[in-house]
VOPAGU-2260 file (C-alpha; in pm, 1 decimal, decimal comma):
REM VOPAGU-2260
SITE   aa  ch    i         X         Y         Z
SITE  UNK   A    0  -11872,5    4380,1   10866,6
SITE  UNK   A    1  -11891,4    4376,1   10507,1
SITE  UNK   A    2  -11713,6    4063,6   10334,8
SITE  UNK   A    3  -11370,2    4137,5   10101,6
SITE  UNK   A    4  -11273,5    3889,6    9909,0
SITE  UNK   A    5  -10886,6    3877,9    9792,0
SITE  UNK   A    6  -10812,0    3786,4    9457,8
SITE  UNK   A    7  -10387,7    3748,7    9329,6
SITE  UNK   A    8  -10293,9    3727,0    8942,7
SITE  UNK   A    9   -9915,6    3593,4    8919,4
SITE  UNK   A   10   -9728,5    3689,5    8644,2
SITE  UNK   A   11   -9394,4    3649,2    8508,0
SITE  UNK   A   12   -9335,3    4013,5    8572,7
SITE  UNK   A   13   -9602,8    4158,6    8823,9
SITE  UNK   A   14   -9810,9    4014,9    9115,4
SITE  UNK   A   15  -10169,0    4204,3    9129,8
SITE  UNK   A   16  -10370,7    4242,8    9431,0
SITE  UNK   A   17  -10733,8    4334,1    9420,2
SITE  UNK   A   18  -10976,4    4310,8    9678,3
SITE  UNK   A   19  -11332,8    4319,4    9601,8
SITE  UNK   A   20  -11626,7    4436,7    9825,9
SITE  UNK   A   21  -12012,0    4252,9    9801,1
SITE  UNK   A   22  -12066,9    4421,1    9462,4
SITE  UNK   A   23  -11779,6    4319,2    9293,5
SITE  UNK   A   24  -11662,2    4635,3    9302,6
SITE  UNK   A   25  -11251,1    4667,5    9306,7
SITE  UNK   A   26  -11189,7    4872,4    9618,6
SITE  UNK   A   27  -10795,6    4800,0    9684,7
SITE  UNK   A   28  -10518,5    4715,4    9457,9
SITE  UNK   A   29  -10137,5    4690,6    9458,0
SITE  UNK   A   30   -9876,7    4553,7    9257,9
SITE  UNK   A   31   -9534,7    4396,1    9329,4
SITE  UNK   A   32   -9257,9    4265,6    9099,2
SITE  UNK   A   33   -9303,0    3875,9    9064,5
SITE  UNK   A   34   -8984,5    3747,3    9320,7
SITE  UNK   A   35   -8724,7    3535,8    9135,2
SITE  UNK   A   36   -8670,2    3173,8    9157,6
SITE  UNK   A   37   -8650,2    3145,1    9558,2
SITE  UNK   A   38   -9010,7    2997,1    9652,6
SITE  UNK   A   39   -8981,5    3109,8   10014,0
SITE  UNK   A   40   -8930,3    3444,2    9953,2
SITE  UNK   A   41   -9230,0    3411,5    9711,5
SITE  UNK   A   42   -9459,7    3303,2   10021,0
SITE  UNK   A   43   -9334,7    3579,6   10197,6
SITE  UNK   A   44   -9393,0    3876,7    9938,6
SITE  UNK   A   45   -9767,0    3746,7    9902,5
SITE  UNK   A   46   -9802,2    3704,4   10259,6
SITE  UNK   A   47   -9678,5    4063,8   10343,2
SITE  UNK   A   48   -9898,4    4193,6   10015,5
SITE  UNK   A   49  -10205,3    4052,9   10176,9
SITE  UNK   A   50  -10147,8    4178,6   10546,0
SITE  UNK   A   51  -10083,9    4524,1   10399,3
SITE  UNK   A   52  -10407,4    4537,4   10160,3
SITE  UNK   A   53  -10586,1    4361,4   10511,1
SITE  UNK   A   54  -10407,9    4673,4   10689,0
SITE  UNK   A   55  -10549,7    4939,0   10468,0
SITE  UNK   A   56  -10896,3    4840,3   10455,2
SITE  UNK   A   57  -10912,1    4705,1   10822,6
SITE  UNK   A   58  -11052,1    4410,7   10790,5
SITE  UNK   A   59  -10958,0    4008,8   10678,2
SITE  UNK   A   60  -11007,2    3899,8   10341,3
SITE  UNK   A   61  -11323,2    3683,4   10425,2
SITE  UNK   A   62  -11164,6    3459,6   10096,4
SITE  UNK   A   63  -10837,0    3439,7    9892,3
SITE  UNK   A   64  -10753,3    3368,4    9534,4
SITE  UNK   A   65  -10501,0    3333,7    9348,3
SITE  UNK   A   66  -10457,4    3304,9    8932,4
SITE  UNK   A   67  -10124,5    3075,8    8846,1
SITE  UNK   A   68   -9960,5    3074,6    8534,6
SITE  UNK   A   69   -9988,3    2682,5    8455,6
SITE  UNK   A   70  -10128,7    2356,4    8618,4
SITE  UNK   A   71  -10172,6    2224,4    8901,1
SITE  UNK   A   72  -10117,0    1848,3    8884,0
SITE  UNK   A   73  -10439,5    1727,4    9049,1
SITE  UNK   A   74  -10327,9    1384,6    9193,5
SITE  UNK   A   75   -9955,5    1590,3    9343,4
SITE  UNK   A   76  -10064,3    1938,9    9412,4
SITE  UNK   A   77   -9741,5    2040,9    9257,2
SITE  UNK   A   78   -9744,0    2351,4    9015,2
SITE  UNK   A   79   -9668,7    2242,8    8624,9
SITE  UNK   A   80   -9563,9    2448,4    8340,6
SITE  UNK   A   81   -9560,9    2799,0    8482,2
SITE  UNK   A   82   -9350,2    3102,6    8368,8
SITE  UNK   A   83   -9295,0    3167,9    8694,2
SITE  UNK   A   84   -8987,9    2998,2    8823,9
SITE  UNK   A   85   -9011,3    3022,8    9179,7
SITE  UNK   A   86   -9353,2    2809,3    9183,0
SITE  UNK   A   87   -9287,5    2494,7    8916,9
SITE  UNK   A   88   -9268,6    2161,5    9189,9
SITE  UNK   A   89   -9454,5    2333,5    9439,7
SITE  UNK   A   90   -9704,9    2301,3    9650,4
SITE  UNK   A   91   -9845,1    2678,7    9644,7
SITE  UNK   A   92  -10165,3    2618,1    9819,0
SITE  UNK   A   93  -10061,9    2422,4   10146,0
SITE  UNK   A   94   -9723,7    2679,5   10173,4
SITE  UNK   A   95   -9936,1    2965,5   10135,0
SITE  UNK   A   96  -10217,3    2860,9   10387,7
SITE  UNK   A   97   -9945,6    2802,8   10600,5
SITE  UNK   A   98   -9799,2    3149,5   10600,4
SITE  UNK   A   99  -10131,7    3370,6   10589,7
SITE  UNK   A  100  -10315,2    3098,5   10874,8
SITE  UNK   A  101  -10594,4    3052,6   10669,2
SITE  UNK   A  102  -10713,1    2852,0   10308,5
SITE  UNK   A  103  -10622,3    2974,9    9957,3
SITE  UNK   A  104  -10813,7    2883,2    9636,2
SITE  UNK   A  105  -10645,3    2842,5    9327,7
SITE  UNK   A  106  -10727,1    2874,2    8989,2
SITE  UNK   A  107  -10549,2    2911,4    8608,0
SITE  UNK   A  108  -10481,7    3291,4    8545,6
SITE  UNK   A  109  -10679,1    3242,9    8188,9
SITE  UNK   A  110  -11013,9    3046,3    8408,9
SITE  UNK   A  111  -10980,1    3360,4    8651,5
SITE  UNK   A  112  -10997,2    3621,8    8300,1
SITE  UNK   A  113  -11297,0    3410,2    8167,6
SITE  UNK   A  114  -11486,5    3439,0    8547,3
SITE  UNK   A  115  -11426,4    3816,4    8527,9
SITE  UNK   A  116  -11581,9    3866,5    8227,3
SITE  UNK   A  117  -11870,3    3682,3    8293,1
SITE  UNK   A  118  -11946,3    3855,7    8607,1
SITE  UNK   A  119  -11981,6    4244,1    8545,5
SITE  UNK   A  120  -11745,2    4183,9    8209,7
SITE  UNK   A  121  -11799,5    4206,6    7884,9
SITE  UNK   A  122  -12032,5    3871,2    7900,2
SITE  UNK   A  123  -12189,2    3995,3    8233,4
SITE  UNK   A  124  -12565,1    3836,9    8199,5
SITE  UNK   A  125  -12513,2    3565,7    7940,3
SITE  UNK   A  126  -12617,7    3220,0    8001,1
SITE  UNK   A  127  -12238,5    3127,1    7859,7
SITE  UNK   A  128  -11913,0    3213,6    7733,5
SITE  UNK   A  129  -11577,5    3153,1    7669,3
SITE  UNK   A  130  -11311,5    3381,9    7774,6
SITE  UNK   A  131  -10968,6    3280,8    7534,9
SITE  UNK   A  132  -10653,1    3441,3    7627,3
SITE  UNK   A  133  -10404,9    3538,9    7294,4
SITE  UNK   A  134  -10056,1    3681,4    7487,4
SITE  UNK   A  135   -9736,4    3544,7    7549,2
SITE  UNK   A  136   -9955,1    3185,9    7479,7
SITE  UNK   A  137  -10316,9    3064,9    7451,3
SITE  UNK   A  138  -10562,3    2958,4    7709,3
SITE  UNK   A  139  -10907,7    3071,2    7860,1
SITE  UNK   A  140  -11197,2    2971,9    8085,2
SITE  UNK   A  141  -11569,5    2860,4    8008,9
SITE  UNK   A  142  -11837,0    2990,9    8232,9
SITE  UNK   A  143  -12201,8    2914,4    8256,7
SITE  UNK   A  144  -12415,9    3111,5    8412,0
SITE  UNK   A  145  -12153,9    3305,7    8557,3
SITE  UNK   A  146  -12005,4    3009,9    8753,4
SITE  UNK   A  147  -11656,5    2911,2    8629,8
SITE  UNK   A  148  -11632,8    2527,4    8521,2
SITE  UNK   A  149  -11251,1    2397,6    8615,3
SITE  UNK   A  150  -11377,2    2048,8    8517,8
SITE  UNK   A  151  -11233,7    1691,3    8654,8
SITE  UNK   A  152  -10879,7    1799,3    8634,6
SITE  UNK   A  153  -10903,5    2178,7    8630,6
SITE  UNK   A  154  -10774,1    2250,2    8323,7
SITE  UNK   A  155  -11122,3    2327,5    8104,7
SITE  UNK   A  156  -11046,2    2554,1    7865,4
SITE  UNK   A  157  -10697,5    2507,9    7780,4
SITE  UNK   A  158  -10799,3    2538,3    7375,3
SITE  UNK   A  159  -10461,0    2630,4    7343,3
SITE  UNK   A  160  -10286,1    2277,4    7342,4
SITE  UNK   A  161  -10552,0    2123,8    7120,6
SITE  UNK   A  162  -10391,2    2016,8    6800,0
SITE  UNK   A  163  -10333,9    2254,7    6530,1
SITE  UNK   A  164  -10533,8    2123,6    6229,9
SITE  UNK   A  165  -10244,5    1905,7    6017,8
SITE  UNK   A  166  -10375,9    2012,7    5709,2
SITE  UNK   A  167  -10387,5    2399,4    5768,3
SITE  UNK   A  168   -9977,6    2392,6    5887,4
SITE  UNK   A  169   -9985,8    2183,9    5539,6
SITE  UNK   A  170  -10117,6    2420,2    5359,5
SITE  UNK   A  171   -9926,5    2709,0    5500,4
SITE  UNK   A  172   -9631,9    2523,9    5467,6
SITE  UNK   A  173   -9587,2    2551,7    5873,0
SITE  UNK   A  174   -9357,4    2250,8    6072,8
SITE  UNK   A  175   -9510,4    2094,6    6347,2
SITE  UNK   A  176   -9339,7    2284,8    6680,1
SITE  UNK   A  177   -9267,7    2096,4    6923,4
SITE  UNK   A  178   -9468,5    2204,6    7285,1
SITE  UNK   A  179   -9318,9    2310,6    7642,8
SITE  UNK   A  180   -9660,5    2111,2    7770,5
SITE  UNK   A  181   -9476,6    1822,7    7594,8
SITE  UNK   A  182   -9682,9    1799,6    7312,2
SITE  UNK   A  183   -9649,3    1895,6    6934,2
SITE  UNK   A  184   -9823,8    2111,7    6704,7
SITE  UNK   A  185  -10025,8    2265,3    6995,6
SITE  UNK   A  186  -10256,2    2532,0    6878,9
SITE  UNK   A  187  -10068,5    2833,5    7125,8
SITE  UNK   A  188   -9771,0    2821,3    6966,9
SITE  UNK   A  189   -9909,1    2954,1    6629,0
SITE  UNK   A  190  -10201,6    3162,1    6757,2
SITE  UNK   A  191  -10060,3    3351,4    7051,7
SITE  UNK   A  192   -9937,4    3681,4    6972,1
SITE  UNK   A  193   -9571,6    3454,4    7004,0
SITE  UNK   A  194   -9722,6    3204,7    6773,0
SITE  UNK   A  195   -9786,4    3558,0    6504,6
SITE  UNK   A  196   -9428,7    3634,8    6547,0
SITE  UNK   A  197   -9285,8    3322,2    6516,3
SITE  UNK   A  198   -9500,2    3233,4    6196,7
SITE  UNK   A  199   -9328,5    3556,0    6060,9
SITE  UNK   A  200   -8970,6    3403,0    6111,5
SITE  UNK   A  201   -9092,1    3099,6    5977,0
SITE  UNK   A  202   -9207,4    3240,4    5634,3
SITE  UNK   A  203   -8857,8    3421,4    5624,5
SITE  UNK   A  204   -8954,4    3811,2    5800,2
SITE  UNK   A  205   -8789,4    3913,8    6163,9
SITE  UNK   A  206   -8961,9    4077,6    6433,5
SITE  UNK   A  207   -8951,1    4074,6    6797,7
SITE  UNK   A  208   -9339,2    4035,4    6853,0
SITE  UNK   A  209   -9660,4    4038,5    6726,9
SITE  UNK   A  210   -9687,9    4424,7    6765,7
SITE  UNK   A  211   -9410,3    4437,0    6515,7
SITE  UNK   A  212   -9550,9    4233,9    6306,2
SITE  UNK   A  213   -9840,3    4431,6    6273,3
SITE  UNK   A  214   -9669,9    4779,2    6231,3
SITE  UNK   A  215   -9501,4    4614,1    5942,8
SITE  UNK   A  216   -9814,2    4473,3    5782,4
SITE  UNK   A  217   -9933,6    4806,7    5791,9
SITE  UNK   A  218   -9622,7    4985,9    5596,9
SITE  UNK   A  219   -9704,1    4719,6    5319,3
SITE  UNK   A  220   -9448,0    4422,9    5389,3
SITE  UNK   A  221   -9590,3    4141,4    5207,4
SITE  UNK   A  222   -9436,4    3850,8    5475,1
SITE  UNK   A  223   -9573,1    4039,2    5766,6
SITE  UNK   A  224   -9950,4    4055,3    5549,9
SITE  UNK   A  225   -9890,1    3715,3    5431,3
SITE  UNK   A  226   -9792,8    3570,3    5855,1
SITE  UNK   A  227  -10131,5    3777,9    5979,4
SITE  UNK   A  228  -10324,6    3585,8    5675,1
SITE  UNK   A  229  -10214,2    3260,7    5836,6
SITE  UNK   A  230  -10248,9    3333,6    6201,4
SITE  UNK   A  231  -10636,0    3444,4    6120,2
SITE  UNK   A  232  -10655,1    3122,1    5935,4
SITE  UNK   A  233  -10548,1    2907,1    6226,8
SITE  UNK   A  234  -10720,2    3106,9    6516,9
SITE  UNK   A  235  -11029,7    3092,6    6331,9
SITE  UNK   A  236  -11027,1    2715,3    6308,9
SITE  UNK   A  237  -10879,8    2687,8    6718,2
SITE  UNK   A  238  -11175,8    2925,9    6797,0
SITE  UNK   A  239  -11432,5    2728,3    6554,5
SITE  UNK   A  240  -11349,3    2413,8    6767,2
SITE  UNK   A  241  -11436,1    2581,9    7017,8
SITE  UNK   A  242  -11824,3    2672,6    6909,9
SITE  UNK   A  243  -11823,2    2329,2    6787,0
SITE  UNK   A  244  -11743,9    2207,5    7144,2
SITE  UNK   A  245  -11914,6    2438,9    7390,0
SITE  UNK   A  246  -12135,4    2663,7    7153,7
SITE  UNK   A  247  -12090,5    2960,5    7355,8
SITE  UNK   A  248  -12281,5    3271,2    7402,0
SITE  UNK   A  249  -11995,8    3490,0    7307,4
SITE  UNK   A  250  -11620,8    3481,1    7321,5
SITE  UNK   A  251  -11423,9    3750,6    7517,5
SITE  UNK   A  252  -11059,3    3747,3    7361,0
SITE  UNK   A  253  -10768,8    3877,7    7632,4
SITE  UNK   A  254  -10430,7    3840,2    7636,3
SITE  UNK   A  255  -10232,9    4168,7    7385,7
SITE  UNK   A  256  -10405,9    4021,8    7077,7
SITE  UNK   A  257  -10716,5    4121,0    7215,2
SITE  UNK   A  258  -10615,2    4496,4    7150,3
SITE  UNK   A  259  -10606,1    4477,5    6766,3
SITE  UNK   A  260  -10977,6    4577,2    6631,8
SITE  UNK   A  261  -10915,5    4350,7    6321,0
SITE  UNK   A  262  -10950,7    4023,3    6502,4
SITE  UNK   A  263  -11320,5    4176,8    6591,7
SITE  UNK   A  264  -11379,0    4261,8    6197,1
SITE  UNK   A  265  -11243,5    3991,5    6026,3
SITE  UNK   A  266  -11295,0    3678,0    6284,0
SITE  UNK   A  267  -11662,7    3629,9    6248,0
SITE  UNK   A  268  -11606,2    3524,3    5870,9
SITE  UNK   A  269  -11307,7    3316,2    5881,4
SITE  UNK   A  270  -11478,0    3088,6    6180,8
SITE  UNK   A  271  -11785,0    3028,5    5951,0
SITE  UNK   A  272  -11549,4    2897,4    5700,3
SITE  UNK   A  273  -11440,2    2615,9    5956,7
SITE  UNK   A  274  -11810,4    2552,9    6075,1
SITE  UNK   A  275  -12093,7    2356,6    5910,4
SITE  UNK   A  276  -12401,9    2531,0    5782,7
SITE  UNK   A  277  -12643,9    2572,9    6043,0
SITE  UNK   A  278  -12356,7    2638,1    6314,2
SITE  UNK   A  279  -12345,5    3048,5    6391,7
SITE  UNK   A  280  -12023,1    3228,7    6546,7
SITE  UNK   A  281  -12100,2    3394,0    6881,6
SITE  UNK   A  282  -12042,6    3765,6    6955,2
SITE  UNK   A  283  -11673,3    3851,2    6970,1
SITE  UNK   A  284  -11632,8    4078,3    7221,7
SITE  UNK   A  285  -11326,6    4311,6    7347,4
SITE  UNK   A  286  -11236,6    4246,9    7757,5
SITE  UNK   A  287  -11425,8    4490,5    8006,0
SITE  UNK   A  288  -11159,2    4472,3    8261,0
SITE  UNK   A  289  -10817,0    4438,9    8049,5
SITE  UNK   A  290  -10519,6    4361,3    8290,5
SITE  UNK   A  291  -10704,1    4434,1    8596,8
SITE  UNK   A  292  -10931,4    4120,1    8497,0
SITE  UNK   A  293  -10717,3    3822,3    8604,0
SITE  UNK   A  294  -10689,6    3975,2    9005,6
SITE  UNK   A  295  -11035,9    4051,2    8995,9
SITE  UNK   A  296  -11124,1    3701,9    8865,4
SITE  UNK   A  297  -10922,5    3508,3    9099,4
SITE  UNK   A  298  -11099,2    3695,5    9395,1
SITE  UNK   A  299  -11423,3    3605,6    9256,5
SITE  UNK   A  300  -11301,7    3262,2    9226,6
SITE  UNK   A  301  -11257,7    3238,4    9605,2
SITE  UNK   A  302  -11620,4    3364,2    9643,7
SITE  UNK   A  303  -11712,4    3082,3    9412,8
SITE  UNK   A  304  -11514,8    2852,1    9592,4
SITE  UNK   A  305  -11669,3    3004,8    9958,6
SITE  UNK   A  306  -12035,0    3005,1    9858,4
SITE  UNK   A  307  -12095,3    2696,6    9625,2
């Protein structure tokens, strides 16, 4: 019997199922609306999801992962910071071994993008990259040699609540925001596609989102031109720290900035400008898988985690 392995990216909104065969190939998917704040019926929906995806294919998952929204405290086990109200002060991995009868492995949603993409993704072959989600906020994974590395706490690659650089929000005349993580000035909440939009209000313009932000840029509103000038100012310099620290092979931006072709055009010279001579940007490459990357990543997480 062939192995499956099960792989579950939780969302705010949507749960995703995908089960991959021996090839990586996705050969079963389903998705649910993300249950509200009651953690036992969350247990329950994911249980039932997996039984019916088991069902279908008939056969067991031979491993299951799941991609959460967050961190997991690694002394506790408890579930930190998520957007997902159902799972913050819980224990999701002991409840839901408990309810399927068998071990679950999990991992950050971003970490499970960033293992996608370097398996069969965009970065598929590369002795390294960086995978950096720009959405709702900011994180990623960093892979080497197509192995994720969680590092001592499981939280590598959370670029996202490094420090903005003081002087840049000086120069752009920007406040230091405070953090949900609990920290200030964290780079997500000026590079996310929320950071765009809220750099907008900040310099006096009003839009919902980044998308709007953009559609106004592009009728010729000099706030909205003036907010995109400063987020590309301030990603390149998050992103620069990042060569400086890992030197990747390439980056694979996700997340609903990762849509807009102008990141790809203008990003590779506004890093440079925040990198000493000698120091080259990586490729900047456009997700293989999209959306359906974080399921597929968190199942080949639980391979990872089956067959060190």
């Amino acid at each position: 019997m062939a192995e499956l392995f099960f792989g579950l990216d939780i969302g705010g909104t949507k749960i995703e199922l995908a089960a991959c065969d021996g090839t990586l190939a996705v050969v079963h998917r389903e998705r649910i609306a993300t249950p509200g704040a009651d953690f036992g019926d969350f247990t329950r929906q994911i249980a039932a999801l997996v039984r019916r995806a088991e069902t279908s294919l008939g056969q067991p998952a031979s491993a299951i992962g799941l991609g959460l929204p967050g961190v997991t405290d690694a002394a506790t086990g408890l579930q930190l910071s998520s957007n997902v109200p159902a799972l913050n002060g819980q224990r999701v991995a002991p409840a839901l071994a408990a309810a399927l009868g068998r071990p679950v492995h999990l991992g950050n949603d971003c970490q499970c993008f960033a293992l996608s993409e370097a398996q069969g993704g965009a970065a598929d072959g590369l002795p390294s990259m960086f995978g950096a989600i720009l959405g709702t906020g900011a994180g990623g994974g960093f892979c080497v040699g197509g192995r994720l590395l969680a590092g001592y706490s499981g939280i590598a690659g959370e670029w996202g609540h490094w420090p903005a650089s003081a002087a840049l929000l000086s120069r752009h005349g920007l406040p230091v925001l405070d953090c949900p993580c609990g920290l200030r000035g964290c780079l997500e909440r000026y590079v996310s596609g929320t950071g765009l939009a809220t750099i907008f209000r900040l310099r006096g313009g009003n839009a919902a989102d980044a998308e709007a932000v953009h559609a106004l840029a592009a009728q010729g509103d000099d706030a909205a031109r003036t907010a995109l000038a400063i987020h590309l100012d301030l990603l390149a310099q998050g992103l620069a720290g990042l060569v400086l620290a890992l030197d990747p092979h390439a980056l694979v931006l996700g997340g609903g900035l990762s849509k807009l072709q102008s990141l790809y055009d203008e990003l590779p010279a506004a890093m440079a400008r925040h990198l000493f001579r000698g120091a080259r940007v990586p490729p900047i490459l456009p997700p293989r898988f999209g959306d359906a990357g974080g399921a597929r990543g968190a199942a080949l997480l639980a391979r990872q985690r089956l067959t060190p």
